[in-house]
C-alpha positions as CSV (number, residue, x, y, z in Angstrom):
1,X,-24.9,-17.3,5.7
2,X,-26.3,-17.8,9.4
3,X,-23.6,-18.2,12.0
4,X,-24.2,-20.7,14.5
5,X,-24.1,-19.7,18.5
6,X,-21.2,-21.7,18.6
7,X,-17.9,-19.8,19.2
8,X,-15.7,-19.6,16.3
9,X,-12.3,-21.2,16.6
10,X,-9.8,-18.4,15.2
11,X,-7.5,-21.6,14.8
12,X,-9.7,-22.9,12.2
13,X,-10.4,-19.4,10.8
14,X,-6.6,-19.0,10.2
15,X,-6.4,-22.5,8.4
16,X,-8.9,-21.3,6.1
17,X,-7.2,-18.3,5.3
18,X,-4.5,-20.6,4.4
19,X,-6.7,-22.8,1.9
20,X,-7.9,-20.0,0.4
21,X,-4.3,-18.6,-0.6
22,X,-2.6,-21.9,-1.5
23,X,-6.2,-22.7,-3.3
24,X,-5.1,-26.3,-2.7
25,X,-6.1,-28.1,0.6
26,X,-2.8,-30.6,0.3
27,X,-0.6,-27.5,-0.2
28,X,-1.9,-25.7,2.6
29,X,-2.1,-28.6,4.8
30,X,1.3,-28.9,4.5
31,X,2.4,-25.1,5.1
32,X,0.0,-25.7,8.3
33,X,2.0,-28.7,9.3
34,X,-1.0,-30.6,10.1
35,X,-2.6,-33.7,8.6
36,X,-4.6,-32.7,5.1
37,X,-8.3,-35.0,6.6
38,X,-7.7,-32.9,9.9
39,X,-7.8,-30.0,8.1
40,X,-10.5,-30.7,6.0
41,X,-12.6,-31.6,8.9
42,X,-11.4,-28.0,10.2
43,X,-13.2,-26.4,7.1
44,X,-16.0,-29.1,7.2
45,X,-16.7,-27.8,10.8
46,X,-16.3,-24.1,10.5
47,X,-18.5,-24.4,6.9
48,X,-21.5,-26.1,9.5
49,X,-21.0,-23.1,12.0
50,X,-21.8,-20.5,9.0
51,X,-24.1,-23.0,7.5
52,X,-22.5,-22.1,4.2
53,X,-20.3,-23.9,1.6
54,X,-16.8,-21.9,1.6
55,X,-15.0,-23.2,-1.6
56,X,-15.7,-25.0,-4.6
57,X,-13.5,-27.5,-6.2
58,X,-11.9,-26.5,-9.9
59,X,-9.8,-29.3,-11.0
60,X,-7.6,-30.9,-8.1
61,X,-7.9,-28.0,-6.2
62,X,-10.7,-25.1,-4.8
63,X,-11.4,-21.5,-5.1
64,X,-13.6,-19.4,-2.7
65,X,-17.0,-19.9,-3.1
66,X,-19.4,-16.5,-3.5
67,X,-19.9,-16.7,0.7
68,X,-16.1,-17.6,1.2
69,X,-15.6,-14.4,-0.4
70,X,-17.6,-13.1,1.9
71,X,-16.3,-14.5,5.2
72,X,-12.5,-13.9,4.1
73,X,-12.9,-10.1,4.0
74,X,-14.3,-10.7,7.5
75,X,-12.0,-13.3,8.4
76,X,-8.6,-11.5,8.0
77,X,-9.8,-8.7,10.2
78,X,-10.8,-10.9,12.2
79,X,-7.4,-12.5,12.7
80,X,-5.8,-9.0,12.6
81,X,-7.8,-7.7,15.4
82,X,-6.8,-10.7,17.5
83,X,-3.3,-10.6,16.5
84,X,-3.4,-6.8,17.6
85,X,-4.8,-7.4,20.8
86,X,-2.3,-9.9,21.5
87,X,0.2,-7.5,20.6
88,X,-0.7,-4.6,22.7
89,X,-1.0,-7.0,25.7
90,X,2.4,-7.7,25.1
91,X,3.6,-4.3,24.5
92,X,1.8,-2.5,26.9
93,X,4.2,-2.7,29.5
94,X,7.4,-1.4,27.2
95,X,6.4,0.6,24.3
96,X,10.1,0.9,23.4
97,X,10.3,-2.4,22.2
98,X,7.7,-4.4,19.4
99,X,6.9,-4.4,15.6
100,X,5.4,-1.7,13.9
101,X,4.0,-2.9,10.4
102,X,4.0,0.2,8.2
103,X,2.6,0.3,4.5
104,X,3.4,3.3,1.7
105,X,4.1,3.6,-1.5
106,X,6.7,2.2,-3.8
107,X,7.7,6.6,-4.3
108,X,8.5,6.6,-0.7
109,X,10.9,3.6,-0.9
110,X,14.4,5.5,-2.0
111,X,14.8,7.6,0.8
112,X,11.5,9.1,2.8
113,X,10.6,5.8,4.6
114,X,14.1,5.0,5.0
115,X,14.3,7.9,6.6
116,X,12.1,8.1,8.8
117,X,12.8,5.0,10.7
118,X,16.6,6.1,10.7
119,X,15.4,8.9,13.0
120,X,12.9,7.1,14.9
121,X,15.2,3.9,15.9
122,X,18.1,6.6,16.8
123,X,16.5,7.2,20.0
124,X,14.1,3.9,19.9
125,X,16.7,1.1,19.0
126,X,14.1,-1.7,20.5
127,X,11.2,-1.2,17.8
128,X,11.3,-3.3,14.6
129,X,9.2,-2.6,11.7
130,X,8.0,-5.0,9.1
131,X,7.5,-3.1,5.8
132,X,5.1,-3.1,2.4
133,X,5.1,-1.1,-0.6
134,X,2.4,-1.4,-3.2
135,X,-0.2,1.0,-4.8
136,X,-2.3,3.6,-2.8
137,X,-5.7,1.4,-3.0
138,X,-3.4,-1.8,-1.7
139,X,-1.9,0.5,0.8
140,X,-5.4,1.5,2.3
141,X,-6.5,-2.2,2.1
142,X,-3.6,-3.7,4.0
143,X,-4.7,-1.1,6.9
144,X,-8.6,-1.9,6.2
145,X,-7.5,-5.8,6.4
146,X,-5.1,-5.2,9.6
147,X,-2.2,-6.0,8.1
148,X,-0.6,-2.8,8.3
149,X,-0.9,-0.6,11.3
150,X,-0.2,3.0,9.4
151,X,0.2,3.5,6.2
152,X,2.2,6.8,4.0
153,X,0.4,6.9,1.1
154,X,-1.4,9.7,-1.5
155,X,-4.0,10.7,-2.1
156,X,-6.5,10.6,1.2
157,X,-8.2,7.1,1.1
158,X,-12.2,7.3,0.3
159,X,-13.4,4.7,3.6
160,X,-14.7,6.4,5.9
161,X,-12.9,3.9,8.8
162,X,-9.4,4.9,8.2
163,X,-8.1,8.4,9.5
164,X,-5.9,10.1,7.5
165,X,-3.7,13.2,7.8
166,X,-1.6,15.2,5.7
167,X,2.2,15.0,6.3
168,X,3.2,17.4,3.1
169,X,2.2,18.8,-0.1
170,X,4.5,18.2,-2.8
171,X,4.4,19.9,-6.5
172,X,4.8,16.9,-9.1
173,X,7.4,16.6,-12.1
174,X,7.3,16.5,-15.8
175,X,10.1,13.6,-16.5
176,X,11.1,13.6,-20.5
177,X,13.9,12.1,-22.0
178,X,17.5,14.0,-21.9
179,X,17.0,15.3,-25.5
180,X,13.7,16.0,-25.7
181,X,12.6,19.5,-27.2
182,X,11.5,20.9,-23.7
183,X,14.9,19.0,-21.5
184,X,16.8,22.8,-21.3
185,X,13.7,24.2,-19.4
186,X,12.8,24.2,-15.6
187,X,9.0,24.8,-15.5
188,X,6.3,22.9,-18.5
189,X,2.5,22.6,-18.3
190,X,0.7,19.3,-19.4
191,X,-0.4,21.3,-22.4
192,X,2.9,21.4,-23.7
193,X,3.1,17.5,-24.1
194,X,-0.4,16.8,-24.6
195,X,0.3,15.2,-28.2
196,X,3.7,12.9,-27.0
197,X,3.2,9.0,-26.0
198,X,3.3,8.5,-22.3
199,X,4.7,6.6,-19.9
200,X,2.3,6.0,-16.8
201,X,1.9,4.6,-13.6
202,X,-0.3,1.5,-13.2
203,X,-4.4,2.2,-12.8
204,X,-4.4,2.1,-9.0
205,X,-1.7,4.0,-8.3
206,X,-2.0,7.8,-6.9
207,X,-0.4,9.0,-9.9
208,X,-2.0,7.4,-12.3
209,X,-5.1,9.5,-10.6
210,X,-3.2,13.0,-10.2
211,X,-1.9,12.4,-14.1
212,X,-5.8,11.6,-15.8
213,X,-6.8,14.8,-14.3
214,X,-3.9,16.8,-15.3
215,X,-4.8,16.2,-18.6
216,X,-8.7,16.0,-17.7
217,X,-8.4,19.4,-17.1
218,X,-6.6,20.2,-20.3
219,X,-9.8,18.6,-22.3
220,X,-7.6,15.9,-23.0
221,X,-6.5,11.7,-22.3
222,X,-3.2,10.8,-22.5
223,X,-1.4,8.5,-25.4
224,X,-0.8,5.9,-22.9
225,X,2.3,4.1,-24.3
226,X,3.9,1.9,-21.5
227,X,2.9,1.1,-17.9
228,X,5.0,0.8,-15.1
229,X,4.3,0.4,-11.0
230,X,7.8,1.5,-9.6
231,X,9.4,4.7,-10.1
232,X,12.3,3.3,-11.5
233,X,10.7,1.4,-14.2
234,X,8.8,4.2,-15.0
235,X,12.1,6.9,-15.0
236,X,14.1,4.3,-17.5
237,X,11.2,4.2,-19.9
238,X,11.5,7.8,-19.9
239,X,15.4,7.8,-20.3
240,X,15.1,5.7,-23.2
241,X,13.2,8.0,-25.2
242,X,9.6,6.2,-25.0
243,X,7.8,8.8,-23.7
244,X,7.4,11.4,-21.1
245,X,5.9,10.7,-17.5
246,X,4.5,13.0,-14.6
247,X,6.3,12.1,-11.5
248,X,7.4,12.5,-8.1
249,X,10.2,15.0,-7.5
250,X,13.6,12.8,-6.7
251,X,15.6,13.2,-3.5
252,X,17.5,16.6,-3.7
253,X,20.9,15.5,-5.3
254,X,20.1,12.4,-7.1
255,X,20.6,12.7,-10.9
256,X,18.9,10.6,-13.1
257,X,20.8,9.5,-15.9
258,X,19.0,10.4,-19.2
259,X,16.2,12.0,-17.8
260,X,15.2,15.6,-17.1
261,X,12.9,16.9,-14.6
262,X,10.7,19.8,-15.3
263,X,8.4,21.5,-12.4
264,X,4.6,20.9,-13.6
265,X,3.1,24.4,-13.2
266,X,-0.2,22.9,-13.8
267,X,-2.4,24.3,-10.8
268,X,-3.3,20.4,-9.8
269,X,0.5,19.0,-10.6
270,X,0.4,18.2,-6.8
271,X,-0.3,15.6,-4.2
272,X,-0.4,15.4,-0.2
273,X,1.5,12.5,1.4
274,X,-0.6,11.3,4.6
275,X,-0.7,9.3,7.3
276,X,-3.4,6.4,7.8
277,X,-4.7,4.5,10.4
278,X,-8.0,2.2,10.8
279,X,-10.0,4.8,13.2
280,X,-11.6,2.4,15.3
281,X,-8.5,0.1,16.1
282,X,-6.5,0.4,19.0
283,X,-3.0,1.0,18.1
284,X,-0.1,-0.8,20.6
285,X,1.5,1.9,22.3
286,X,5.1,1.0,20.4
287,X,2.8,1.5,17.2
288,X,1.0,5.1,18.6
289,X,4.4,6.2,19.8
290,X,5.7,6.1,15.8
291,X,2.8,7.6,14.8
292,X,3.4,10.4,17.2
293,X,6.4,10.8,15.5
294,X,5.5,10.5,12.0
295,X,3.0,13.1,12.2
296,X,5.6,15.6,14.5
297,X,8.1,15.1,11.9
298,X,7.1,13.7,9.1
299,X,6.4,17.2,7.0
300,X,10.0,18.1,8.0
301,X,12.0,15.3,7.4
302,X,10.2,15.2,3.7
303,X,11.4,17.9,2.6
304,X,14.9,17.0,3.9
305,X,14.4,14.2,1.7
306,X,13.4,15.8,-1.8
């Protein structure tokens, strides 16, 4: 791939985004609002600038070629950095009002995310946010990709290019079903379950991790029974007796129906909840003033939260 000295027209960067999500030049043509042979020649165009094909055609419609998978990692930061800059030029003269786009974890839906921006628009009613949850290795990449300015996630990300620091350290839960053999006790090791089926958290996921080497460490793998992504999924599995499931603490007073929660004395039945951020990107001020925040607060108003 050999990019031209031409400069590249974000316009038709952006519509090729779009073909490569709809997969379908009609269909994203018509998102786009634009004619379907204007945006071909759009792709035509920027394919002659990188002197490299960017899709091949399946059927009626086209996948990314192996350089289109190239460009699009390259692409979508691309169009986040100039979507950022755009941003912080508009922001830079009132910090109190903008969008911060903030990523974390489906665990830190219920209440700790909720939470926080509670606090934060109490005395900053201008700032709006515009929220994802997924897994921690989606997490990191919507903040890789810029589509995320921070993200609350667990445990630290591996790429080097994203700063991250610890908010709180929280000691994980044994969840087992209401009359299970160990329900009337506080306190259980991963020893003491080693033998049940178990109910885990999607490959991908920070617990999914935390769990393989609680039981690692016990010479061990665990009877994998059912999968689940979302605490709640993962909770009523439990509650209906088909298995047990290490977890995050609840919120301090929510009861779980059918479901008991044991502390995991295990020595690693923990994780640290951090903040991220891409290292080298400038953050708009409305988005560094949050951060500021989170990272003040965010320990605190955890462990009001749980």
């Amino acid at each position: 791939m050999r990019i031209h000295h031409e400069c590249m027209d974000l316009q038709s960067v952006r519509w090729f985004l779009a073909v490569a999500e709809h997969g379908h030049v009609t269909n994203a043509a018509s998102e786009l609002r634009v004619s379907q042979p204007g945006l071909s020649r759009a792709i035509a165009r920027l394919e002659r600038e990188l002197d490299a094909p960017l899709f091949d055609r399946v059927g009626r419609g086209v996948v990314l070629s192996r350089y289109g998978r190239v460009f699009a990692e390259h692409a979508r930061r691309l169009v986040a950095e100039e979507e950022a800059a755009r941003r912080a030029l508009a922001q830079a003269a009132d910090p109190e009002r903008g969008e911060v786009s903030l990523a974390f974890l489906h665990t830190q839906g219920p209440s700790f995310v909720p939470g926080l921006i509670r606090r934060y628009r109490r005395d900053h009613p201008g700032v709006a946010f515009r929220l994802s949850q997924d897994r921690s290795e989606r997490v990191a990449a919507l903040v890789l990709d810029g589509r995320a300015d921070l993200a609350i996630t667990s445990p630290r990300p591996d790429d080097p290019s994203l700063t991250w620091r610890p908010l709180v350290t929280e000691r994980l839960q044994l969840a087992v079903p209401a009359d299970h053999r160990l329900a009337s006790r506080t306190r259980a090791r991963v020893r003491d379950v080693l033998a049940e089926p178990f109910v885990a958290f999607q490959v991908g996921t920070g617990l999914r991790a935390v769990t393989e080497e609680l039981f690692a460490a016990c010479g061990a793998r665990p009877r994998i029974a059912f999968e689940g992504e979302e605490t709640s999924t993962v909770r009523g599995l439990v509650a209906a007796g088909l298995g047990v499931a290490v977890v995050a603490p609840p919120p301090a007073g929510e009861d779980v129906p059918g479901v008991r929660h044991l502390t995991l004395a295990d020595p690693g039945g923990v994780r640290t909840i951090g903040l991220v951020w891409a290292a080298e990107r400038t953050l708009p001020p409305v988005v560094a003033g949050f951060r500021a925040f989170v990272l003040e607060r965010g320990g605190e108003l955890r462990g009001s939260a749980n």
